[in-house]
PyMOL CGO cylinders between C-alpha atoms (Angstrom):
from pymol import cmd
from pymol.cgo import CYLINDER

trace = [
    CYLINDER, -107.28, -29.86, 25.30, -107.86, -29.94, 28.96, 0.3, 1, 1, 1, 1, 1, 1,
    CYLINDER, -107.86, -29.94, 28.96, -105.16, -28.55, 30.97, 0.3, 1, 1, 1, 1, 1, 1,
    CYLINDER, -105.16, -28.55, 30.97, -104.10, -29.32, 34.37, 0.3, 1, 1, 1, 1, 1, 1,
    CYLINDER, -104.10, -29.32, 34.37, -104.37, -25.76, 35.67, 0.3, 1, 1, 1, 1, 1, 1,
    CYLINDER, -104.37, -25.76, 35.67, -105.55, -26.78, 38.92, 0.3, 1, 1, 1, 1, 1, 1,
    CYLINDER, -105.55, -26.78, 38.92, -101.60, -27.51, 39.93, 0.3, 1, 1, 1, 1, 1, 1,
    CYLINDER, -101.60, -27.51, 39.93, -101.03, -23.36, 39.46, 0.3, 1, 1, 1, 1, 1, 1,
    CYLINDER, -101.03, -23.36, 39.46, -101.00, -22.33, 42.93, 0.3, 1, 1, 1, 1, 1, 1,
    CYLINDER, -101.00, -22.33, 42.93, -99.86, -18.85, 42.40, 0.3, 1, 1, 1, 1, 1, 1,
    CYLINDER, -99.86, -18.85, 42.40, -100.28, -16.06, 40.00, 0.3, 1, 1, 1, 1, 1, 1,
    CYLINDER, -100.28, -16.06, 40.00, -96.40, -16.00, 40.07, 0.3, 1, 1, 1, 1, 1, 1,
    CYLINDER, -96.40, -16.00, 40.07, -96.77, -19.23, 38.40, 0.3, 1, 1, 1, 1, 1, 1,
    CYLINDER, -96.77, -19.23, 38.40, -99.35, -17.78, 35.56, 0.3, 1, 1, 1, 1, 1, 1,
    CYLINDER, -99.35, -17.78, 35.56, -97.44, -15.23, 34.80, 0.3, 1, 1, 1, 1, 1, 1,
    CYLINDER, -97.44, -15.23, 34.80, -94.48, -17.21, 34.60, 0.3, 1, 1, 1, 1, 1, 1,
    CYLINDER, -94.48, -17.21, 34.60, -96.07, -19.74, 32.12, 0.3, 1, 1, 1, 1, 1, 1,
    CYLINDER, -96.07, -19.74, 32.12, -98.17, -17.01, 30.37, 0.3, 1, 1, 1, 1, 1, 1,
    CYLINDER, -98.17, -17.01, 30.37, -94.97, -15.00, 29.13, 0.3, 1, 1, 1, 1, 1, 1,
    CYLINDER, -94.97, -15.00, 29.13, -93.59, -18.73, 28.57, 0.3, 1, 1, 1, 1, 1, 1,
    CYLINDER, -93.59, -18.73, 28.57, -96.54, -18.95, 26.06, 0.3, 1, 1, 1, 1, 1, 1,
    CYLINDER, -96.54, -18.95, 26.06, -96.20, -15.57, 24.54, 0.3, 1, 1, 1, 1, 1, 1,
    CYLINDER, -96.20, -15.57, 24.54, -92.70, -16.33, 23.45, 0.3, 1, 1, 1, 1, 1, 1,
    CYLINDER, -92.70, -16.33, 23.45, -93.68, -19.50, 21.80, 0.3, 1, 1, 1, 1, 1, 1,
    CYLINDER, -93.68, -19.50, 21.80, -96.48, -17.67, 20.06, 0.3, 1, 1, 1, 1, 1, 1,
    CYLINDER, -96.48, -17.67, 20.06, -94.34, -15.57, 18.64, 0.3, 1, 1, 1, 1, 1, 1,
    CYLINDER, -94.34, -15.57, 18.64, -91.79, -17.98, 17.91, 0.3, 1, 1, 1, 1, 1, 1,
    CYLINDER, -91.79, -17.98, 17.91, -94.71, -19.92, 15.93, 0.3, 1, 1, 1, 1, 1, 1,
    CYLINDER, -94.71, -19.92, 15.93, -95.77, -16.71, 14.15, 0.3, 1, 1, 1, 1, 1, 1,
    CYLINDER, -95.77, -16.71, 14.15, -92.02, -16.00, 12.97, 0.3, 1, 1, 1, 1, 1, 1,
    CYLINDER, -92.02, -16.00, 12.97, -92.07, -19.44, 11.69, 0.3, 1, 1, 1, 1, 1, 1,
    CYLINDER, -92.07, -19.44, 11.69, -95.29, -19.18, 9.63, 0.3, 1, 1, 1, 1, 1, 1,
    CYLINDER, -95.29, -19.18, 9.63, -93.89, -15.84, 8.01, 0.3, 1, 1, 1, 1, 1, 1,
    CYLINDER, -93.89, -15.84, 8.01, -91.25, -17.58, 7.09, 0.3, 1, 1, 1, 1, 1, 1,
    CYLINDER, -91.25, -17.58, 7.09, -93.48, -20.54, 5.88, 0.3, 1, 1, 1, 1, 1, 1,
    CYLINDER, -93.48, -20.54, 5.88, -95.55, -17.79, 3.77, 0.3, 1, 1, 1, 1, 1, 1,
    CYLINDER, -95.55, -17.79, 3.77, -92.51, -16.04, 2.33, 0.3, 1, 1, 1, 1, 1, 1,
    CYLINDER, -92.51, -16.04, 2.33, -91.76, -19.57, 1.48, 0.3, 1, 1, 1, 1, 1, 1,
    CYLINDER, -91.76, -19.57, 1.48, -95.08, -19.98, 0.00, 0.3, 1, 1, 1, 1, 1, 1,
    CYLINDER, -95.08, -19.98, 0.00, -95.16, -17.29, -2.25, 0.3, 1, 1, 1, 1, 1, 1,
    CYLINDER, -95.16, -17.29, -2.25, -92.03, -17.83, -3.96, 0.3, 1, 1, 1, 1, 1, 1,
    CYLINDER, -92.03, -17.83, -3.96, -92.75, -21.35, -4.98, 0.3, 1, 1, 1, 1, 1, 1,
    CYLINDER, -92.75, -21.35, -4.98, -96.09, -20.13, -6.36, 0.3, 1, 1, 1, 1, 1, 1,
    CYLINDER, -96.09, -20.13, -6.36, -93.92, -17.31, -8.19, 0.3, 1, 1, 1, 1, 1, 1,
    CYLINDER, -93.92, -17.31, -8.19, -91.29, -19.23, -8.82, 0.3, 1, 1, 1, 1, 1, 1,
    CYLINDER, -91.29, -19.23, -8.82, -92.90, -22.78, -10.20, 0.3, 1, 1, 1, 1, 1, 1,
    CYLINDER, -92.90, -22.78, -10.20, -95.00, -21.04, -13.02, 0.3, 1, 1, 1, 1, 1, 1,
    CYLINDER, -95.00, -21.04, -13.02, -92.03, -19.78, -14.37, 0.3, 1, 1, 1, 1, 1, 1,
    CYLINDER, -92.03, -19.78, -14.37, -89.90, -22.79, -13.64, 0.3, 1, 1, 1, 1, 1, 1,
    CYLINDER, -89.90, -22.79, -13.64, -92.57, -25.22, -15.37, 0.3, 1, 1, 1, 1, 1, 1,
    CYLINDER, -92.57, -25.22, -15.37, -92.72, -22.94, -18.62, 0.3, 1, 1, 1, 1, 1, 1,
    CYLINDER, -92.72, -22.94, -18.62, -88.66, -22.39, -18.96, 0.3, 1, 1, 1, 1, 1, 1,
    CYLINDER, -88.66, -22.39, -18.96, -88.78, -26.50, -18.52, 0.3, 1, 1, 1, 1, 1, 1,
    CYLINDER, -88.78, -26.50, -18.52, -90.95, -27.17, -21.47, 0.3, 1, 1, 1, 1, 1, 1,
    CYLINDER, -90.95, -27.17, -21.47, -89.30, -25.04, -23.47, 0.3, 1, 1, 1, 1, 1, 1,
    CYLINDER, -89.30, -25.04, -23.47, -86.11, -26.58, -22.87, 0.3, 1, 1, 1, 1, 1, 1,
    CYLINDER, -86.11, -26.58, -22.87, -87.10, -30.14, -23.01, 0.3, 1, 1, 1, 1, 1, 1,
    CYLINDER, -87.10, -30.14, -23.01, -88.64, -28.95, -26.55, 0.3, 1, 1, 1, 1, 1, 1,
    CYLINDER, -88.64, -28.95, -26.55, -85.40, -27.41, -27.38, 0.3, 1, 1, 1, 1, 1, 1,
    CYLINDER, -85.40, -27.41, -27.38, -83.13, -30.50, -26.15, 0.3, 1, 1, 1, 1, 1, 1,
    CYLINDER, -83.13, -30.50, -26.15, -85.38, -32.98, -28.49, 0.3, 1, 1, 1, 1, 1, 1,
    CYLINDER, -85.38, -32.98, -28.49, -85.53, -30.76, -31.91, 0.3, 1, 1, 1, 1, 1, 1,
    CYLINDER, -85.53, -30.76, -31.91, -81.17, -30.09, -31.38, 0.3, 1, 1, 1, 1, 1, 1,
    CYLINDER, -81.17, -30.09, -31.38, -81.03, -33.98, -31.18, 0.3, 1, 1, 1, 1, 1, 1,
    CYLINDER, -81.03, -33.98, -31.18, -82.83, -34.93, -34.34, 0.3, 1, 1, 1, 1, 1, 1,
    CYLINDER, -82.83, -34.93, -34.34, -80.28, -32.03, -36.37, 0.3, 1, 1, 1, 1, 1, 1,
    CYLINDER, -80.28, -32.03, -36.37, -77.48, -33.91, -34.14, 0.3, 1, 1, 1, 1, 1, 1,
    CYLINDER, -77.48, -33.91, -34.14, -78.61, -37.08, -35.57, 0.3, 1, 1, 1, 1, 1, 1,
    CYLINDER, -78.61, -37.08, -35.57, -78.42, -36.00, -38.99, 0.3, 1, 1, 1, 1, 1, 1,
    CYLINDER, -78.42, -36.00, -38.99, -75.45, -33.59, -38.99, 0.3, 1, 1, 1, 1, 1, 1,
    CYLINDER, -75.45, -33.59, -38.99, -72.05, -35.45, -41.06, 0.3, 1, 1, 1, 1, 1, 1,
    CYLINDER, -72.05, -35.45, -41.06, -69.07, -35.22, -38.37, 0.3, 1, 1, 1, 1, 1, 1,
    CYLINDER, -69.07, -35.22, -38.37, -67.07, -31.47, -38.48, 0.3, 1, 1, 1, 1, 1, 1,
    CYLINDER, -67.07, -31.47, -38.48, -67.19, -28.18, -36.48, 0.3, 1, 1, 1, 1, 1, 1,
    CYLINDER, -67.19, -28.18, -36.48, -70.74, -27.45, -36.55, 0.3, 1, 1, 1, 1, 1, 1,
    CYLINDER, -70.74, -27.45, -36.55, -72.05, -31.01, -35.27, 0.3, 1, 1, 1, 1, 1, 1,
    CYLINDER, -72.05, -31.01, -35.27, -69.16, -30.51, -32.27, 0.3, 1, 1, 1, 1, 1, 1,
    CYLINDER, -69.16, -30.51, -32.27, -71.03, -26.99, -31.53, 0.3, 1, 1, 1, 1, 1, 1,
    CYLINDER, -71.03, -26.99, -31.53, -74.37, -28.47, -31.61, 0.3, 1, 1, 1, 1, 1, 1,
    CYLINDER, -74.37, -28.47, -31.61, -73.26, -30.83, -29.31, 0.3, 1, 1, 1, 1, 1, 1,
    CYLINDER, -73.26, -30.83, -29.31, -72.06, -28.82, -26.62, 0.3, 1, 1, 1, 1, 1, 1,
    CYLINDER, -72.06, -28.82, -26.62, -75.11, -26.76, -27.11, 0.3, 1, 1, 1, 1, 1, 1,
    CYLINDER, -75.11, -26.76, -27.11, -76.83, -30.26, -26.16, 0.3, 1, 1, 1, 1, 1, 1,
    CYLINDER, -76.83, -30.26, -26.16, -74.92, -31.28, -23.23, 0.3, 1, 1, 1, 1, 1, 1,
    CYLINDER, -74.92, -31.28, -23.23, -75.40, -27.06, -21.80, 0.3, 1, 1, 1, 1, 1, 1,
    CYLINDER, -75.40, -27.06, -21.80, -79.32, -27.71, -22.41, 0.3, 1, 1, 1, 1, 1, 1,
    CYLINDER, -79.32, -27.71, -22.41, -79.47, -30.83, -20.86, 0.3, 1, 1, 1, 1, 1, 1,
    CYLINDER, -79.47, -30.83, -20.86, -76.81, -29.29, -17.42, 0.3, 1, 1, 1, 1, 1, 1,
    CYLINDER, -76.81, -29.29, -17.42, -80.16, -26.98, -17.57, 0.3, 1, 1, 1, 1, 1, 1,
    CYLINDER, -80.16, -26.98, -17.57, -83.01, -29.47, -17.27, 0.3, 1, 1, 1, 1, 1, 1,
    CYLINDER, -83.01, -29.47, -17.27, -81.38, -30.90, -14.58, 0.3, 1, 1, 1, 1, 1, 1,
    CYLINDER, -81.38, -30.90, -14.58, -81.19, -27.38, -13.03, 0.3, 1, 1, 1, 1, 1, 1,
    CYLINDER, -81.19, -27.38, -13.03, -84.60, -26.90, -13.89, 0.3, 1, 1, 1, 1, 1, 1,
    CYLINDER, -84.60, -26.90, -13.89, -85.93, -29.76, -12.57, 0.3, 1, 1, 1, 1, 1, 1,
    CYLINDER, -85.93, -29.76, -12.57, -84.13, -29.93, -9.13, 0.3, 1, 1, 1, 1, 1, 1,
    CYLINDER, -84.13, -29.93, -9.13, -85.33, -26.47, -8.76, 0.3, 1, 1, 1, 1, 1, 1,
    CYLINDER, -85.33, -26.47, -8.76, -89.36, -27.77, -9.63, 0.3, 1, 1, 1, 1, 1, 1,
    CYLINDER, -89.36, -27.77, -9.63, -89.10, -29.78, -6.78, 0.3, 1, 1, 1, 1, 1, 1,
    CYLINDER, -89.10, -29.78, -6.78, -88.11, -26.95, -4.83, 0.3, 1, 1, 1, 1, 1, 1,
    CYLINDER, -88.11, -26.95, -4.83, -90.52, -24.17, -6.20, 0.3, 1, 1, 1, 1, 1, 1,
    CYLINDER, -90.52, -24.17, -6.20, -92.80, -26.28, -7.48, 0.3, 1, 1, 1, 1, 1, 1,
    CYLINDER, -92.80, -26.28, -7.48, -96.54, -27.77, -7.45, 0.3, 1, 1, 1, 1, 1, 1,
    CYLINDER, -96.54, -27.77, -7.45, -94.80, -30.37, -4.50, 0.3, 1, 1, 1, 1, 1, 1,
    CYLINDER, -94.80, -30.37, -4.50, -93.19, -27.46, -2.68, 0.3, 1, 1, 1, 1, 1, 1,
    CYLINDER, -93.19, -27.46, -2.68, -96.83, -25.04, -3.12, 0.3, 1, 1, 1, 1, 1, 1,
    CYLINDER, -96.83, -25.04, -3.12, -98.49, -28.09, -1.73, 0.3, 1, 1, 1, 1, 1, 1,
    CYLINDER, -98.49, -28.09, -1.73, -95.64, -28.52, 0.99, 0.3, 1, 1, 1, 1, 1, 1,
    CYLINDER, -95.64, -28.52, 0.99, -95.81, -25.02, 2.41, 0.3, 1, 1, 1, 1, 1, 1,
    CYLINDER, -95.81, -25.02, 2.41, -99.47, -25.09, 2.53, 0.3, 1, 1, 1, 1, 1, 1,
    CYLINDER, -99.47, -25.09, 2.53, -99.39, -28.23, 4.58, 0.3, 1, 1, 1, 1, 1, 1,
    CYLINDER, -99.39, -28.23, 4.58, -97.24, -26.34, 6.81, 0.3, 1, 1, 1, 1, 1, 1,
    CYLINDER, -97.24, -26.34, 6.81, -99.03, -23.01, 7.13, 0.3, 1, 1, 1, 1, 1, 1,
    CYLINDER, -99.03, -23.01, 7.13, -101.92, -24.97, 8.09, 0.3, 1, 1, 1, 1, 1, 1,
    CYLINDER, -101.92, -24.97, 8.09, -100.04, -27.09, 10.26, 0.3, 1, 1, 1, 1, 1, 1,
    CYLINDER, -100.04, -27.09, 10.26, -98.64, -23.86, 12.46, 0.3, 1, 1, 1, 1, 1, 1,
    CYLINDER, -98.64, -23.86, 12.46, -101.99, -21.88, 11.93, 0.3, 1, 1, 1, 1, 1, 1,
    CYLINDER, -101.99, -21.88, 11.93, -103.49, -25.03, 14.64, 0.3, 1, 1, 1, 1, 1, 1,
    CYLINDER, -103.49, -25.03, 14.64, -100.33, -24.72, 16.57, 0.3, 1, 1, 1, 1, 1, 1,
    CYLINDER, -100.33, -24.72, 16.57, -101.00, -20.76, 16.93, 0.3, 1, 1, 1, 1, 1, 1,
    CYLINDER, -101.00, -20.76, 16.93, -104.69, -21.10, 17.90, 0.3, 1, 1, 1, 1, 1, 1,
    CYLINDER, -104.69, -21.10, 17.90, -103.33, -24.04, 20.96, 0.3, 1, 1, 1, 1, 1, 1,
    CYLINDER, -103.33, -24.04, 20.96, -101.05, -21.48, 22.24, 0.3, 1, 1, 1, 1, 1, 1,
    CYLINDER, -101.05, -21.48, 22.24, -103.99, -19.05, 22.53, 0.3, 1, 1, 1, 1, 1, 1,
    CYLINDER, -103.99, -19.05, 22.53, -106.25, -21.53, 23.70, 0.3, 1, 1, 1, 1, 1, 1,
    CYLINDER, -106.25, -21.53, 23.70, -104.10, -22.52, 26.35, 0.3, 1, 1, 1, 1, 1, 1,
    CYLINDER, -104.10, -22.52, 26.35, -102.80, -18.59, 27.25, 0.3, 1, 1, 1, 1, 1, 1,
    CYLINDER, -102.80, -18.59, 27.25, -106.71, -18.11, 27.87, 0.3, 1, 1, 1, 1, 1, 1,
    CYLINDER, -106.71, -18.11, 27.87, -106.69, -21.03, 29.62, 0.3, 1, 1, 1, 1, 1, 1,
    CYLINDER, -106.69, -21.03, 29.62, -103.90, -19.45, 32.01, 0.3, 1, 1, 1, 1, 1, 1,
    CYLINDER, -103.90, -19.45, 32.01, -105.14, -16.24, 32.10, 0.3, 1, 1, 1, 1, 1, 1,
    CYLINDER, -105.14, -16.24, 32.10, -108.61, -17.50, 33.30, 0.3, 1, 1, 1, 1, 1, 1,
    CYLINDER, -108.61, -17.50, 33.30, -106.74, -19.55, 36.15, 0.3, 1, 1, 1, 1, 1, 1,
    CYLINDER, -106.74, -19.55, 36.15, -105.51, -16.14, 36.83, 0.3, 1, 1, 1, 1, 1, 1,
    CYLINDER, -105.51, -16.14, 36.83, -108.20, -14.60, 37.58, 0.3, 1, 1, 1, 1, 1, 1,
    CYLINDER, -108.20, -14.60, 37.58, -109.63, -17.58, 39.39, 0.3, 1, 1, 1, 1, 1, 1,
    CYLINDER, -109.63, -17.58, 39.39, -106.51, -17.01, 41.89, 0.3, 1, 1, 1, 1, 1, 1,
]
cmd.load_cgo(trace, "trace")
């Protein structure tokens, strides 16, 4: 982007608006380590979440057919609160795939790309300054 540098009159003013852009670099940079952190649990996190998922979606649908088939009494009353437990945790499970998973990986790499062009405008526009700099 072209910058209006021409309305710096002083090197006051530069170094006013280069430590300005510093700050905001490394504002941006926190952000992206935080974005990366981010990052790498979702990719840690979703494998793990996707597998445990499965398995209990597997495990939900077998305990229903012996459900099904089980006569009324103490063991049918076990199984079923053994159900309603397995299906509080595929709700769990899938809330949390939305958080750690292939949408969040996708999400945070969207992101880090997103502040990666933010970083290299703040550096094209601190070289930008400190050529007007130099200039005054």
């Amino acid at each position: 982007m072209a910058y209006s540098l021409a309305l710096i009159t002083t090197i006051a003013d530069c170094d006013a608006l280069i430590v300005s852009a510093q700050r905001k670099q490394r504002d941006i940079q926190y952000r992206k380590t935080a974005q990366e952190r981010q990052y790498e649990n979702a990719t840690e996190s979703g494998s793990t979440t996707e597998v445990t998922l499965a398995a209990t979606i597997a495990e939900i649908a077998a305990l229903e057919q012996v459900v099904a088939n089980l006569p009324e009494g103490p063991t049918k009353k076990e199984l079923e609160d053994k159900l309603t437990t397995l299906k509080y945790k595929q709700f769990v499970l899938q809330n949390r795939k939305l958080k750690y998973g292939v949408f969040a990986v996708l999400e945070k790499e969207y992101m880090i790309g997103s502040i990666e062009k933010e970083l290299l405008e703040v550096a094209a526009y601190t070289a930008a300054l400190e050529a007007r700099k130099l200039e005054l």
